[in-house]
TIDREN-894513 format. One line per field, with one value per residue (C-alpha): residue number from 1; residue in one letter; z, x, y. Coordinates in nm, 2 decimals, decimal comma, padded with zeros to 4 digits. Layout:
N
resi: (NUM; ...)
resn: (a; ...)
c3: (Z; ...)
c1: (X; ...)
c2: (Y; ...)
This chain:
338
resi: (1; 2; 3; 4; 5; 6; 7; 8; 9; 10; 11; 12; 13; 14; 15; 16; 17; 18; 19; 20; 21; 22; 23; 24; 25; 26; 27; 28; 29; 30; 31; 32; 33; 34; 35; 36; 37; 38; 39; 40; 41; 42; 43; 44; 45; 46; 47; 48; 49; 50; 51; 52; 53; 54; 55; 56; 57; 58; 59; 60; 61; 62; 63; 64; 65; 66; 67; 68; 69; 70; 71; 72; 73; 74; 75; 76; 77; 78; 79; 80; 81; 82; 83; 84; 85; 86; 87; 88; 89; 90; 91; 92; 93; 94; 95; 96; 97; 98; 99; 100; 101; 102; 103; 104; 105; 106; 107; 108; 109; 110; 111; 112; 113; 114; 115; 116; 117; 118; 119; 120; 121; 122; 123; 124; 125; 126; 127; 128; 129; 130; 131; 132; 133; 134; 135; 136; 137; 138; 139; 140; 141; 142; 143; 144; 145; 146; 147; 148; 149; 150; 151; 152; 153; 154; 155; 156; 157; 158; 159; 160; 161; 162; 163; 164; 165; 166; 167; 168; 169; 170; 171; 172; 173; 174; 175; 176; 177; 178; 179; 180; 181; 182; 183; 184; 185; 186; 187; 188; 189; 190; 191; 192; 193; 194; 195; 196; 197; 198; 199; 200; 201; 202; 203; 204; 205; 206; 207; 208; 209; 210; 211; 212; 213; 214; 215; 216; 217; 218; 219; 220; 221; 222; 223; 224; 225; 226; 227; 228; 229; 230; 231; 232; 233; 234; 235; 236; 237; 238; 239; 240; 241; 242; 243; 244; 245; 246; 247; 248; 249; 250; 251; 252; 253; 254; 255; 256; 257; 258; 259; 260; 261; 262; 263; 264; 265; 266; 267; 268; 269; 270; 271; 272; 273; 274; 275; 276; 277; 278; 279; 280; 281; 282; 283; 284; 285; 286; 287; 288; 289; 290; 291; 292; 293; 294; 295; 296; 297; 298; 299; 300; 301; 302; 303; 304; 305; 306; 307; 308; 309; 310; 311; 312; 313; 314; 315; 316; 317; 318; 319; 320; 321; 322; 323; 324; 325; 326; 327; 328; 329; 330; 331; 332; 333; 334; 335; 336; 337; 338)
resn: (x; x; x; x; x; x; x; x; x; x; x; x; x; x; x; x; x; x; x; x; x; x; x; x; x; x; x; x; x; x; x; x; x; x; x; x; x; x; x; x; x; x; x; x; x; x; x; x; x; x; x; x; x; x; x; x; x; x; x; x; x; x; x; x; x; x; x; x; x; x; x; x; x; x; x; x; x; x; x; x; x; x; x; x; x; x; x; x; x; x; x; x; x; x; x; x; x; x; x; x; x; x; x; x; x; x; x; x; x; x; x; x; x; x; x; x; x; x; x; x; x; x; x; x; x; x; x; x; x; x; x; x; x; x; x; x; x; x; x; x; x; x; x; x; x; x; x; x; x; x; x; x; x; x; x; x; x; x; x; x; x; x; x; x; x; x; x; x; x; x; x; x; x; x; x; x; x; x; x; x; x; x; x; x; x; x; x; x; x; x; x; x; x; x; x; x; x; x; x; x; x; x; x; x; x; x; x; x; x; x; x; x; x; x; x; x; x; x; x; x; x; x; x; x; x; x; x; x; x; x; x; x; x; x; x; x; x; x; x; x; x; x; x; x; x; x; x; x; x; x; x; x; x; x; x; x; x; x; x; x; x; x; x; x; x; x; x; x; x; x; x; x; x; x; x; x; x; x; x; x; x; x; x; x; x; x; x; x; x; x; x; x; x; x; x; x; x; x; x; x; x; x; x; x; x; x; x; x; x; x; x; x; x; x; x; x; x; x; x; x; x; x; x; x; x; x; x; x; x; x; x; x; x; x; x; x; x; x)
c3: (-14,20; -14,35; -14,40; -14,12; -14,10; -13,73; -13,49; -13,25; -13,06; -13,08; -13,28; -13,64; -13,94; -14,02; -13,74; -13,93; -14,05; -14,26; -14,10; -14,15; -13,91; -13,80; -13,95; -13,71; -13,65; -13,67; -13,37; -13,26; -13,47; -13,68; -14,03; -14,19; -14,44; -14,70; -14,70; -15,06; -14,92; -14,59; -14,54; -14,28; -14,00; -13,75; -13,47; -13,65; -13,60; -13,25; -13,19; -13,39; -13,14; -12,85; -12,75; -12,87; -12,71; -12,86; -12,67; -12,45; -12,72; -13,01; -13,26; -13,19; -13,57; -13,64; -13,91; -13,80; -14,17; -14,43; -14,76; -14,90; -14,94; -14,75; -14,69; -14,41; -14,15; -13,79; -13,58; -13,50; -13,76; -13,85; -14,15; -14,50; -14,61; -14,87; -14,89; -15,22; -15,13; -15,11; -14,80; -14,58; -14,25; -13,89; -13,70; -13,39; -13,50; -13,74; -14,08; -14,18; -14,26; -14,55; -14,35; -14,09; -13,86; -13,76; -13,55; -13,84; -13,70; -13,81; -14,19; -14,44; -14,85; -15,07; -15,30; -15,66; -15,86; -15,58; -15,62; -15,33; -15,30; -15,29; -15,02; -14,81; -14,74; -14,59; -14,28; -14,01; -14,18; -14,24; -13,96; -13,77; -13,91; -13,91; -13,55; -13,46; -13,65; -13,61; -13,26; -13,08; -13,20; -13,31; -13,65; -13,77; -14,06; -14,13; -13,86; -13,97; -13,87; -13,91; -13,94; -13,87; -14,11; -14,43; -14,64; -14,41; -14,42; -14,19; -14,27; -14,66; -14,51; -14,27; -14,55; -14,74; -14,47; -14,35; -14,68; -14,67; -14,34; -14,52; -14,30; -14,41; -14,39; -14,37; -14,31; -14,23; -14,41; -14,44; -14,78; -15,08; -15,26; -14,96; -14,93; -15,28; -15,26; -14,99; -15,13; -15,45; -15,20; -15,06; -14,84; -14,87; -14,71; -14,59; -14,43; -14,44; -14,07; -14,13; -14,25; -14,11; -13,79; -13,84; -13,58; -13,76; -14,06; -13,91; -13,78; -14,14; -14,28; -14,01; -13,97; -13,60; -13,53; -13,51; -13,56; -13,43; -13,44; -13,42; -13,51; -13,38; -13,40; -13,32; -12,94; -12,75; -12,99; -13,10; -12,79; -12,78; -13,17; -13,11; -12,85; -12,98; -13,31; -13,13; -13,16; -12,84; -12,71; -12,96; -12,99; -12,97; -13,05; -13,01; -13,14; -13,12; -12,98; -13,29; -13,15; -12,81; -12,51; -12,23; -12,22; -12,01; -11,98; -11,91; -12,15; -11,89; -11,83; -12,19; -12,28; -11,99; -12,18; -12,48; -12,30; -12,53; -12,51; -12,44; -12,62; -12,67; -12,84; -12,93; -13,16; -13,12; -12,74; -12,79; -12,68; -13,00; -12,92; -13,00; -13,28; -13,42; -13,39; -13,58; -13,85; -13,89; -13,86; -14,14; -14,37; -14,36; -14,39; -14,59; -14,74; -15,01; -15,14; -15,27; -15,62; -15,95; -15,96; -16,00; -15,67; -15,50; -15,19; -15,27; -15,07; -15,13; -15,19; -15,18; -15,27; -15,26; -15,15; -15,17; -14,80; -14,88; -14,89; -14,57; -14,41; -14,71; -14,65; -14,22; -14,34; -14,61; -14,36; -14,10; -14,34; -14,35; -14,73; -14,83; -14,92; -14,84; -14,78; -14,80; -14,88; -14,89; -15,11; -14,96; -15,25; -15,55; -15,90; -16,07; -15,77; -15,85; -16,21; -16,21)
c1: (09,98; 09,62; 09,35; 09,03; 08,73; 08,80; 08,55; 08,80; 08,46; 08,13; 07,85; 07,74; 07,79; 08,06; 08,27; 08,40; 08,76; 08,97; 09,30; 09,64; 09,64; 09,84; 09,75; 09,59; 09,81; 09,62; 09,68; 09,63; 09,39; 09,36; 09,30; 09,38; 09,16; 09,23; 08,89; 08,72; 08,41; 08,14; 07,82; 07,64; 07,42; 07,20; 07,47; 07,73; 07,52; 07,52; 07,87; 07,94; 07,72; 07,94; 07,63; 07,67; 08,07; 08,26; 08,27; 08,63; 08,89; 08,75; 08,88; 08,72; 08,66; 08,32; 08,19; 08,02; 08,10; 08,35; 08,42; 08,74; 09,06; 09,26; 09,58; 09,77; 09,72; 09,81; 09,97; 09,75; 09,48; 09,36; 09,11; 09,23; 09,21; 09,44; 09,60; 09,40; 09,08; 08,79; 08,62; 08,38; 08,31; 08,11; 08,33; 08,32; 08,43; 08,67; 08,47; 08,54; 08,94; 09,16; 09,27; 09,06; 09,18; 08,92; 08,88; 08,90; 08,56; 08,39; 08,47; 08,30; 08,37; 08,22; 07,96; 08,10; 07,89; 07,85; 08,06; 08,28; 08,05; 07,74; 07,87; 07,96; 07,56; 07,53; 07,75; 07,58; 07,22; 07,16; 07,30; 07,11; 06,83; 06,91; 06,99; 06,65; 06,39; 06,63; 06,79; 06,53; 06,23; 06,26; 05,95; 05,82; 05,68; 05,28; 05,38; 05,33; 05,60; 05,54; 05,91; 05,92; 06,10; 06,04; 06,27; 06,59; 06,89; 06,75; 06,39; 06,48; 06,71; 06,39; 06,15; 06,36; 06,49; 06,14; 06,00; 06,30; 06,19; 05,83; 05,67; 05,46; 05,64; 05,41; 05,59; 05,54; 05,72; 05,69; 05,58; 05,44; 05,80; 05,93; 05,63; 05,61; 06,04; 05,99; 05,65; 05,90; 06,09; 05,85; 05,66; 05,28; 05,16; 05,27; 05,11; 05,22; 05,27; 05,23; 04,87; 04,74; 04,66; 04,92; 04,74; 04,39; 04,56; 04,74; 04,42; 04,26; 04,53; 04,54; 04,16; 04,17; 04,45; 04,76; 05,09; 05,30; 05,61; 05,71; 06,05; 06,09; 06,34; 06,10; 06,06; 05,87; 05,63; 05,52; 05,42; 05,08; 05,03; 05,23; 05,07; 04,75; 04,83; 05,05; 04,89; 04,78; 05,14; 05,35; 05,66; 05,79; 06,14; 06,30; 06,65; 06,62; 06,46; 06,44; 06,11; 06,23; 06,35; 06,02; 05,71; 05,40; 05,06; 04,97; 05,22; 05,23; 04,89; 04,83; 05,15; 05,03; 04,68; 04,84; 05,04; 05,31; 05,69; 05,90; 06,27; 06,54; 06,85; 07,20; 07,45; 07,72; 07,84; 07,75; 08,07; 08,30; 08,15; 07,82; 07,91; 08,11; 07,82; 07,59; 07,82; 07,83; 07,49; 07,42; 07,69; 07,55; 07,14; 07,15; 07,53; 07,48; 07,13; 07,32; 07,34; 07,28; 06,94; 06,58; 06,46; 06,76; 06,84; 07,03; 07,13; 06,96; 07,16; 07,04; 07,35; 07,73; 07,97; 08,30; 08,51; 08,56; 08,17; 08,17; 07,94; 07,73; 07,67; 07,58; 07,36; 07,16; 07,09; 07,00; 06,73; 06,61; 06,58; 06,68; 06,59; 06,82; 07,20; 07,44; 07,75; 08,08; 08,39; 08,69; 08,90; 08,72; 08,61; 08,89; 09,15; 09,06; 09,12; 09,45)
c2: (12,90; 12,98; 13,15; 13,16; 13,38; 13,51; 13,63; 13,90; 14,05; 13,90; 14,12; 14,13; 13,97; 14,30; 14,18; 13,79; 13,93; 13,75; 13,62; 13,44; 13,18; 12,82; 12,57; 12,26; 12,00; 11,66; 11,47; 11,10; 10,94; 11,28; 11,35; 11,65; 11,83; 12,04; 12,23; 12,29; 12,42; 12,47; 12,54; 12,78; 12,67; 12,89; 12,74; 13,04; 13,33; 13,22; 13,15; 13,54; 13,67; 13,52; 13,32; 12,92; 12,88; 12,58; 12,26; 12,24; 12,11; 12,25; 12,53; 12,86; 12,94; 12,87; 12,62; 12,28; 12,09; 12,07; 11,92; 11,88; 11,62; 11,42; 11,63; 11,46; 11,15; 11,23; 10,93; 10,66; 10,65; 10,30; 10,37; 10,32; 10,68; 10,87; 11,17; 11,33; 11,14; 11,30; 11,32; 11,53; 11,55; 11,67; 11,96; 12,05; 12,35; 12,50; 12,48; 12,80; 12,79; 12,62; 12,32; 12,14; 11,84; 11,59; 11,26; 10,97; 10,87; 11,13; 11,20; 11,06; 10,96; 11,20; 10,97; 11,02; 11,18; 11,49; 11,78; 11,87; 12,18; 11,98; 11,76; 12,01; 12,05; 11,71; 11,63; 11,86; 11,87; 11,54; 11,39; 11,59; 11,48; 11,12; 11,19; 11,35; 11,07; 10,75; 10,78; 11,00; 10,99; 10,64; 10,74; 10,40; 10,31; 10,50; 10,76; 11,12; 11,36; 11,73; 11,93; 12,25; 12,52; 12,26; 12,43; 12,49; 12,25; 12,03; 12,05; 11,96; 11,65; 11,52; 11,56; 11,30; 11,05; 11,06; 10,93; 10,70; 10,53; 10,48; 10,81; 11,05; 11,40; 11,74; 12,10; 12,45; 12,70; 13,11; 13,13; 12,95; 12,89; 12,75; 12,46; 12,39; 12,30; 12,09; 11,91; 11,84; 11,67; 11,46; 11,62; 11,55; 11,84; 12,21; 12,45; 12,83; 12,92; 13,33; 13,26; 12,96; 12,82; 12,50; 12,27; 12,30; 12,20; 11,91; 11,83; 11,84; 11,67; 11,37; 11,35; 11,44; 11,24; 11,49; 11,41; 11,16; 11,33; 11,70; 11,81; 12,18; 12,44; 12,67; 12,67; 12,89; 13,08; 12,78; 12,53; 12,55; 12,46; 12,19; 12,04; 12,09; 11,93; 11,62; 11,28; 11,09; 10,98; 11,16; 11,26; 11,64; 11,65; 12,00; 12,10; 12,41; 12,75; 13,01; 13,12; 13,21; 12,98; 13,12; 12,92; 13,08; 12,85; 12,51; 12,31; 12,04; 11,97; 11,98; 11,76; 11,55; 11,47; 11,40; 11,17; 11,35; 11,30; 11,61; 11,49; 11,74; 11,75; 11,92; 11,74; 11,95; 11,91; 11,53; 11,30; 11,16; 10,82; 10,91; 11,12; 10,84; 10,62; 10,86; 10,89; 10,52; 10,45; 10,73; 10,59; 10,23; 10,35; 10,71; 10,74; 10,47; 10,59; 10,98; 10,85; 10,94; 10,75; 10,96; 10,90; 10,94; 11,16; 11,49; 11,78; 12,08; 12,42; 12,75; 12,97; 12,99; 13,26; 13,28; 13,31; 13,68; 13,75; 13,55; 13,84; 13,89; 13,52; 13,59; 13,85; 13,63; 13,37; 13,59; 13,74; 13,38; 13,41; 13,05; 12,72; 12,45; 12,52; 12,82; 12,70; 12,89; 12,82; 12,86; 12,73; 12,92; 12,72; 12,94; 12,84; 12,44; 12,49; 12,63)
């Protein structure tokens, strides 16, 4: 047995609960993780709410990432990994718990001079990220890329790779702490979206040009300043709708002029071949560069809880209060030291 975070009816942060539960069996080609920590993503508060439903297969206790150690090998797995070994890895589901199986393919070594709690902020973040400027929106060298919601888990992961892949990152953010994290991370420009018009400052800040590639989590509230401020045959990648799912005007006649790209994405319902894929790709280009060196890339953490504050820890992000990652312990610093 172990303990979960549960979800019995969908609602508010009040309703996670604290459970005994069985522990996962890994199964062909499975490891088993002892979990050390997770992180939230916006993807939870949805699946709380009974709106975001795991894919068929996957555990219906939410949490998209752990961090932890190899506990046990399931039948069938061919990589060389170690019970004890530290690892972390992209869920489907299930994050939130004390044991975790996942498909071999998609765990991950823990660089060595990360903390098990640090890593825990990089499996669904930054492979998303990777995800979004490598495989879709393909962002070449010069390009400017404006990210949406700078200082979030995936905005501070873009801000980086995108410097990494010799771009030029700008952001919006909703206030003045939240730009001035992410321009320490790279970012040449950010623009505060609550008191300025974001297109006219792309606009200043390309010289008329605009910006080759949008990242948007945003959605609807946003469309027109996005295809105002998109460069002639950009790229306007959306992940998500946090700004509402309608659209009401001319977005396709204004897309159409701009002879803009429309991409959209979803990682989580994405086949275990492609995430396998991801995970490699990301572990050969971004993995190797988490080091101990100045200009190195680092995951970015807001706060921790503890699994027993797990609400406290819904309610926080909800309030959209941090910068970077919210990660939860679910074996304590006085638990690893006894």
């Amino acid at each position: 047995m172990m303990l979960a975070a549960c979800v019995d009816v969908p609602g508010g942060p009040e309703n996670l609960l604290l459970r005994t539960v069985p522990r996962p069996q890994p199964k062909h080609g499975e490891v088993l993780i002892k979990v050390h920590a997770t992180a939230l993503n916006r993807a939870d508060i949805l699946q709380r709410r009974g709106l975001y439903l795991p894919p068929p297969g996957e555990s219906e206790i939410i949490g998209l990432e752990a961090a932890g150690t190899v506990a046990t090998l399931g039948p069938g797995v061919k990589g060389d990994w170690k019970p004890g070994e530290r690892v972390m890895a992209l869920l489907g589901g299930g994050g939130y718990a004390e044991y975790v199986a996942v498909p071999e393919e998609l765990l991950m070594p823990v660089p060595p001079h990360l903390t098990l709690c640090q890593a825990a902020a990089i499996p669904e973040a930054w492979l998303t990220a990777f995800q979004l400027l490598r495989l879709i929106a393909q962002v070449k060298e010069g390009e400017v890329v404006l990210v949406h919601a700078g200082a979030s888990g995936v905005g501070t992961a873009a801000v980086q790779l995108v410097r990494l892949l010799g771009a030029v990152p700008i952001v919006t953010a909703g206030n003045s702490e939240k730009l001035k994290m992410a321009e320490s991370l790279g970012a040449a420009a950010g623009f505060n979206y609550k008191k300025d018009n974001f297109a006219e400052k792309v606009h200043e800040f390309t010289e008329g040009r605009g910006a080759n590639v949008i990242l948007d989590c945003i959605g609807g509230s946003s469309w027109e300043k996005n295809v105002s401020c998109l460069a002639l045959d950009g790229r306007w990648v959306l992940y998500g709708t946090m700004g509402g799912k309608r659209v009401e005007g001319d977005l396709l006649g204004k897309l159409l002029a701009k002879r803009g790209q429309l991409l959209s994405t979803l990682l989580r319902p994405r086949s275990l071949q492609y995430k396998a894929d991801l995970v490699r790709a990301f572990s050969q280009r971004a993995l190797p560069l988490f080091s101990d060196q100045p200009d190195s890339l680092r995951p970015v953490i807001d706060s921790t809880f503890n699994l027993g504050d797990i609400a406290e820890a819904h309610k926080y992000i909800e309030a959209n209060r941090n910068m970077g990652k919210i990660v939860i312990n679910i074996i304590t610093q006085s638990q690893e030291s006894q």
